[in-house]
TORLUM-562088 format. One line per 5 residues: for each residue x, y, z of C-alpha. Coordinates in nm, 2 decimals, always signed. Layout:
N
X,Y,Z; ...;
//
This chain:
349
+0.00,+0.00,+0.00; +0.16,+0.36,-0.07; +0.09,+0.55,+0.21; +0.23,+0.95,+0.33; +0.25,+1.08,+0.66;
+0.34,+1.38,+0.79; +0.30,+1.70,+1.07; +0.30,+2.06,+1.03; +0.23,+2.28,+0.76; +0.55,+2.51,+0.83;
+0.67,+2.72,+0.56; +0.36,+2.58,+0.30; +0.12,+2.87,+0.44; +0.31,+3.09,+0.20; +0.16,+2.89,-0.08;
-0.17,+3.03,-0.02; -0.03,+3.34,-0.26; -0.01,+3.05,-0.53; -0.28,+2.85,-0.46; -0.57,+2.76,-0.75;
-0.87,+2.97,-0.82; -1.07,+2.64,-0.78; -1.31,+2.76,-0.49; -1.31,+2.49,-0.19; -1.64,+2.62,-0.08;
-1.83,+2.55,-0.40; -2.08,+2.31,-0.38; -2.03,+1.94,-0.39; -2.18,+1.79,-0.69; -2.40,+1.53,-0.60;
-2.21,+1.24,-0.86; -1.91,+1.32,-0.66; -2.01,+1.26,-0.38; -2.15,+0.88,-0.50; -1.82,+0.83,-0.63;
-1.66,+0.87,-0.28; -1.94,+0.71,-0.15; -1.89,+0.38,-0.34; -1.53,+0.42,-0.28; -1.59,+0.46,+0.08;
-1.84,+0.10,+0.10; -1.60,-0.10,-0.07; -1.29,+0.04,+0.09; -1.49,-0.03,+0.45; -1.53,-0.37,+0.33;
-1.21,-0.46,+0.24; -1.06,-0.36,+0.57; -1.33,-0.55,+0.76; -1.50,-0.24,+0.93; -1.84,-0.10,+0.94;
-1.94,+0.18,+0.69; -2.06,+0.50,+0.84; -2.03,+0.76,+0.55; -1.96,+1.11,+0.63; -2.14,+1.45,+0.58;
-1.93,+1.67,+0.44; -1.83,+2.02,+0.45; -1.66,+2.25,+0.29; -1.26,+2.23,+0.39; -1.20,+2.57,+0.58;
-0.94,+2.83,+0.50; -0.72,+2.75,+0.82; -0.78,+2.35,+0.76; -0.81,+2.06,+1.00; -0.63,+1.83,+1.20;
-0.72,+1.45,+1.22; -0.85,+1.50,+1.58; -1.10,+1.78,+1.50; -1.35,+1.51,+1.32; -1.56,+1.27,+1.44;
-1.67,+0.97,+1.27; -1.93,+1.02,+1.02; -1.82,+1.42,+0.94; -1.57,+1.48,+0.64; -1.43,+1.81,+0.47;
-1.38,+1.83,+0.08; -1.13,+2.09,-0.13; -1.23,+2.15,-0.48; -0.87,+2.15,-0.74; -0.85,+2.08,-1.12;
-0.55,+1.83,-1.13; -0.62,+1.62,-1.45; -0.67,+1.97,-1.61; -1.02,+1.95,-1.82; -1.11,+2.25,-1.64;
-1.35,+2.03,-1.44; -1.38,+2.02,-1.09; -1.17,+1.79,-0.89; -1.24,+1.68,-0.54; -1.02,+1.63,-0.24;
-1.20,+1.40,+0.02; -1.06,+1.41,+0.41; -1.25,+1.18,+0.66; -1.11,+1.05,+1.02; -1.14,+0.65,+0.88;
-1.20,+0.65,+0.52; -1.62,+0.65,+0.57; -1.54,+0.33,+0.84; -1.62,+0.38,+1.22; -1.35,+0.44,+1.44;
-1.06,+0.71,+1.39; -0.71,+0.61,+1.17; -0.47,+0.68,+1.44; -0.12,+0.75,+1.30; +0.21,+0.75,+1.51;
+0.18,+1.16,+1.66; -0.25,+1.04,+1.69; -0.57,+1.10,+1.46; -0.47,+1.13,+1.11; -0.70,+1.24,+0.85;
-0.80,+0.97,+0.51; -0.74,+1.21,+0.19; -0.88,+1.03,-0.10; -0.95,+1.17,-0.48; -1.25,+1.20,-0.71;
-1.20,+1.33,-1.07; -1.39,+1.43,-1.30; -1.39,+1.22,-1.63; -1.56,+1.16,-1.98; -1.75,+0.89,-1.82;
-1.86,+1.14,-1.49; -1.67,+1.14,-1.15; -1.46,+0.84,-1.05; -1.22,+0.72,-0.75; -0.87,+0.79,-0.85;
-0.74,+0.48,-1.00; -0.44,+0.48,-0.74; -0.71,+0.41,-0.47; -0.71,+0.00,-0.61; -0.35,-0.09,-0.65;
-0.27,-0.45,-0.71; -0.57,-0.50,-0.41; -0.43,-0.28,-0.20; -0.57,+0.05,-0.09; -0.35,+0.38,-0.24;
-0.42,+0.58,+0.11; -0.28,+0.94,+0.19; -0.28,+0.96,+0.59; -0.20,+1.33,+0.69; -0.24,+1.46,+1.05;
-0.39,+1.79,+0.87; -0.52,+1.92,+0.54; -0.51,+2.28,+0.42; -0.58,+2.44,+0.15; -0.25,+2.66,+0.13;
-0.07,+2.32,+0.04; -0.30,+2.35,-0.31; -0.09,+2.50,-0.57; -0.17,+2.60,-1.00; +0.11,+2.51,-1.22;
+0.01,+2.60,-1.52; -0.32,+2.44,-1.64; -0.35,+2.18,-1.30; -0.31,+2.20,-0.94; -0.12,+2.02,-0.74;
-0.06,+1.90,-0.36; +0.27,+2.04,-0.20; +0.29,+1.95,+0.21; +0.59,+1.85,+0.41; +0.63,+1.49,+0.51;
+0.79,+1.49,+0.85; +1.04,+1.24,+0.77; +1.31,+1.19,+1.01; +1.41,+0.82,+0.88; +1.67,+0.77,+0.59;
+1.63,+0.56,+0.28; +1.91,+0.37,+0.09; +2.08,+0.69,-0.03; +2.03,+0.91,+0.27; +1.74,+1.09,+0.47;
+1.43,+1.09,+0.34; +1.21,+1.36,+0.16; +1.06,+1.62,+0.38; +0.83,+1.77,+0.14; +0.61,+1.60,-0.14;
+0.44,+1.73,-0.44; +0.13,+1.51,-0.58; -0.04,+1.58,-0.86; -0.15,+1.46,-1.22; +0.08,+1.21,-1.40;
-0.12,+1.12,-1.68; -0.35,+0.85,-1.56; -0.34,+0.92,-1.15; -0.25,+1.12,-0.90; +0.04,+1.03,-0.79;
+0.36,+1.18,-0.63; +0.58,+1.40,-0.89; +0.85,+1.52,-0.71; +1.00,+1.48,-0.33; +1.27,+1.71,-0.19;
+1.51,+1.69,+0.11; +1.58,+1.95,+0.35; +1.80,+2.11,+0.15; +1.55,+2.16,-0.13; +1.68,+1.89,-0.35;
+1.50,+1.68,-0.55; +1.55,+1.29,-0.41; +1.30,+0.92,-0.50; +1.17,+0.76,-0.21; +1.53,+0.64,-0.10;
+1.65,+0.96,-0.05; +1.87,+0.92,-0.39; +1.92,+1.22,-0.58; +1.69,+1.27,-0.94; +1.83,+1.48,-1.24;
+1.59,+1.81,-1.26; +1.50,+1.61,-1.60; +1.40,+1.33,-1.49; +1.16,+1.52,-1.20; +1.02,+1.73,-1.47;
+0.86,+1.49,-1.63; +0.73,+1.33,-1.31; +0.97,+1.04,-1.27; +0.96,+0.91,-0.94; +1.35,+0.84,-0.95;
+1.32,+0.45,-0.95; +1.54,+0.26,-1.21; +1.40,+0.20,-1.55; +1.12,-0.09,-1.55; +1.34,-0.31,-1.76;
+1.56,-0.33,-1.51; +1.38,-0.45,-1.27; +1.30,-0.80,-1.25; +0.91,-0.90,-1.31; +0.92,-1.14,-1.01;
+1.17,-1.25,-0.70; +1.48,-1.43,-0.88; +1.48,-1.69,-0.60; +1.49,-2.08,-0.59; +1.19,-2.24,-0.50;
+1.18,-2.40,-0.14; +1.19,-2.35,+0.20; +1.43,-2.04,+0.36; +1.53,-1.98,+0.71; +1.68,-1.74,+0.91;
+2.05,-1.85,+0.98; +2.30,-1.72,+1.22; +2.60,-1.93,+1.31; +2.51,-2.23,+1.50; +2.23,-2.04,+1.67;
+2.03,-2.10,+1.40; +2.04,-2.32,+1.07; +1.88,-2.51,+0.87; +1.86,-2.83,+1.06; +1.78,-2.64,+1.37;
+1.60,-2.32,+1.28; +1.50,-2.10,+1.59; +1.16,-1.94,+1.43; +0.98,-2.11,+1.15; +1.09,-2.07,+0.81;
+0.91,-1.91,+0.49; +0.80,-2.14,+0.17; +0.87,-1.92,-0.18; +0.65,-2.08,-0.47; +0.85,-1.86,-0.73;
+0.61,-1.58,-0.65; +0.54,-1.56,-0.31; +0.63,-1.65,+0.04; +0.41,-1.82,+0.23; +0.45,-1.81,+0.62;
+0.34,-2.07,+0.83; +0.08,-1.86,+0.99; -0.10,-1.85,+0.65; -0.22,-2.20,+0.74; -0.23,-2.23,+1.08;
-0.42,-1.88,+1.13; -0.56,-1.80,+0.80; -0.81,-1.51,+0.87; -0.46,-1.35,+1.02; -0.63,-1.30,+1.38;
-0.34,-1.30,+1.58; -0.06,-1.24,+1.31; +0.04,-0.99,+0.98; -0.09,-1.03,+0.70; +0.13,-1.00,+0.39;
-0.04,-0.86,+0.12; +0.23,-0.81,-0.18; +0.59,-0.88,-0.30; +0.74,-0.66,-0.55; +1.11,-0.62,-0.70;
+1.22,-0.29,-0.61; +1.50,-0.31,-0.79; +1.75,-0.56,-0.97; +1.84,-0.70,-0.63; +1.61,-0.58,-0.36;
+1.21,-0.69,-0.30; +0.95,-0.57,-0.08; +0.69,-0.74,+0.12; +0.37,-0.51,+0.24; +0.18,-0.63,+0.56;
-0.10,-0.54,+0.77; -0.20,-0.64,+1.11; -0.49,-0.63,+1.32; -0.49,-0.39,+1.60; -0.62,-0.48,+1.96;
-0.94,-0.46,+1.87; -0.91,-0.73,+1.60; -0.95,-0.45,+1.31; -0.71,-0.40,+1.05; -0.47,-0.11,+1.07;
-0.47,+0.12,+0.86; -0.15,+0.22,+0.80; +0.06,-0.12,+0.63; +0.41,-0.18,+0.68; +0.65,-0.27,+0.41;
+0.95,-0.48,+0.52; +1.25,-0.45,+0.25; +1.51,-0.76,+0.15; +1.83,-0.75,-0.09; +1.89,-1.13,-0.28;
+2.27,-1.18,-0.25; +2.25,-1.52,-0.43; +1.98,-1.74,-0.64; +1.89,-1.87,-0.30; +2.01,-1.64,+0.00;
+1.85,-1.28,+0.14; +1.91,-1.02,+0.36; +1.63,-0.85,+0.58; +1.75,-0.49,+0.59; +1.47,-0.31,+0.72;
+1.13,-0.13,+0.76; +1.10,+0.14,+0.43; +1.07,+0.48,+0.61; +1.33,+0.38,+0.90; +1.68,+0.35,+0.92;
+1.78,+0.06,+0.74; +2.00,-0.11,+0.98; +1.97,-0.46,+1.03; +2.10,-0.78,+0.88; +1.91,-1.09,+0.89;
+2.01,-1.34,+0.72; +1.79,-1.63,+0.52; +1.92,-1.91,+0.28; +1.73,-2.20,+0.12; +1.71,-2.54,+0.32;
+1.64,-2.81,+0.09; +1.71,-3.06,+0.37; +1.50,-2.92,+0.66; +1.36,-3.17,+0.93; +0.97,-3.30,+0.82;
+0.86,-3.12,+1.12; +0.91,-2.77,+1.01; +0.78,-2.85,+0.69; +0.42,-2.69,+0.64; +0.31,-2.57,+0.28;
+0.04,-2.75,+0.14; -0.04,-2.58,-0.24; -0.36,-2.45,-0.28; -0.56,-2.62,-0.53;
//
């Protein structure tokens, strides 16, 4: 799941100068509001809550925090960012239209979903249903000063927060998300010192951020699925654990997936995470995106995405969770001769 977090508006208020002529207290068109609506029932669904809607209001001219709404109350922003010169809508609720609140590290965080106007009348932005997972921008407050016009479109610039550091250095701490063509999407990310850097903290040519690369490495390079062996892969460390006597159970990898142990033994995930993809990264490193429940046996809202590098056809490295310091070094190798009794996968047929 993509997901963006942050506090503070800081030096953003002095985009309110630059900010579009698209009026945030103009009347919500009723089709919008069905699209969000239909969003907002499915999205509930998916994360196994109850749908409450929301009523919503126009967003005010100072903005609002994630713990100034109750459940069942929302705030909309009108922008043009596909640039038909239709209205746009930016949706902030406290859960997404679910009971409850999304509580983020520093507390209530605001849901900010998008509705755009199309040929075919208002839709969810595509982003929202991403290979089944839920494209979800949490933000502890909203304001419309963070709305910008470039050109014919608007656009989204807020700082992030970040403290952590990526593979190239410390993370962006301000974000720009607008129009890519097909989505909304992030365009550009800068550090603290105001230069342009991916998700990694790595630094983009102003070329490549013009034309809204996200600074990953070209598709090609990246591999279309895990370049592992199939088999079973443990955790090894000297003789404290190997593969004859592994101290925690050991993942299966069909040649797309891993499966974890708990995928059979606990499959509505009750009592443990939840992975929900695996995607190359880049030519050596892959991704794995879980959820978990929270104590009151609902799913969180905000995923975590655990990060591996392959340093052989059938050995990885845990390095970390994305948005942290990536600092550990957890080893896993294939183990074709495990003991029966660790052995669980049983294929789906």
């Amino acid at each position: 799941m993509k997901t963006k977090t942050s506090t503070g508006v800081g030096i953003l208020m002095l985009a309110a100068m630059q900010a579009s002529a698209q009026s945030s207290t103009a009347a919500l068109p009723t089709a919008a509001l069905k699209a969000w609506q239909t969003h907002a029932r499915s999205y509930c669904a998916e994360v196994e809550e109850r749908y409450v809607g929301a009523r919503f209001a126009p967003l005010p001219a100072n903005g609002i925090s994630g713990d100034a709404l109750p459940a069942g109350a929302g705030r909309y922003l009108a922008a043009d960012f596909n640039g038909d010169s239709k209205p746009d809508y930016v949706f902030a609720t406290p859960n997404g239209g679910c009971a409850g609140h999304n509580e983020g590290r520093n507390g209530p965080e605001l849901i900010i979903e998008f509705v755009l106007s199309t040929g075919d009348g208002y839709v969810p932005d595509a982003q929202q249903a991403e290979d089944g997972v839920s494209f979800t921008v949490a933000r502890p407050f909203l304001s419309p000063a963070w709305l910008q016009r470039r050109g014919n479109v608007d656009v989204l610039r807020y700082e992030t927060g970040s403290v952590g550091a990526g593979r190239c250095g410390p993370l962006a701490t301000e974000v720009v998300l607008g129009w890519n063509g097909r989505n909304v999407d992030v365009l550009e990310q800068y550090n603290a010192r105001r230069q342009l850097v991916d998700a990694e903290g790595c630094a983009v040519r102003p070329a490549r951020a013009a034309a809204g690369a996200r600074g990953k490495p070209a598709a090609a390079a990246i591999p279309a699925s895990i370049p592992l062996a199939v088999g079973y892969y443990a955790y090894v460390e000297g003789t404290f654990s190997t593969c004859a006597k592994p101290v925690v159970d050991p993942w299966y990898f069909d040649g797309k997936r891993f499966w974890e142990k708990s995928d059979f033994t606990d499959p509505r995930h009750e009592f443990s995470a939840e992975a929900l993809r695996w995607e190359m990264v880049s030519g050596n490193r892959f991704r794995i995106t879980y959820r978990s429940r929270d104590e009151d046996g609902n799913w969180e809202r905000t995923p975590s995405v655990n990060e591996y590098v392959i340093t052989g056809p059938d050995a990885f490295t845990y390095v970390g969770v994305v948005g942290q310091r990536m600092g550990s070094s957890e080893k896993h190798q294939r183990c074709p001769n495990l003991p029966a009794s660790m052995r669980f996968f049983r294929p789906k047929r």
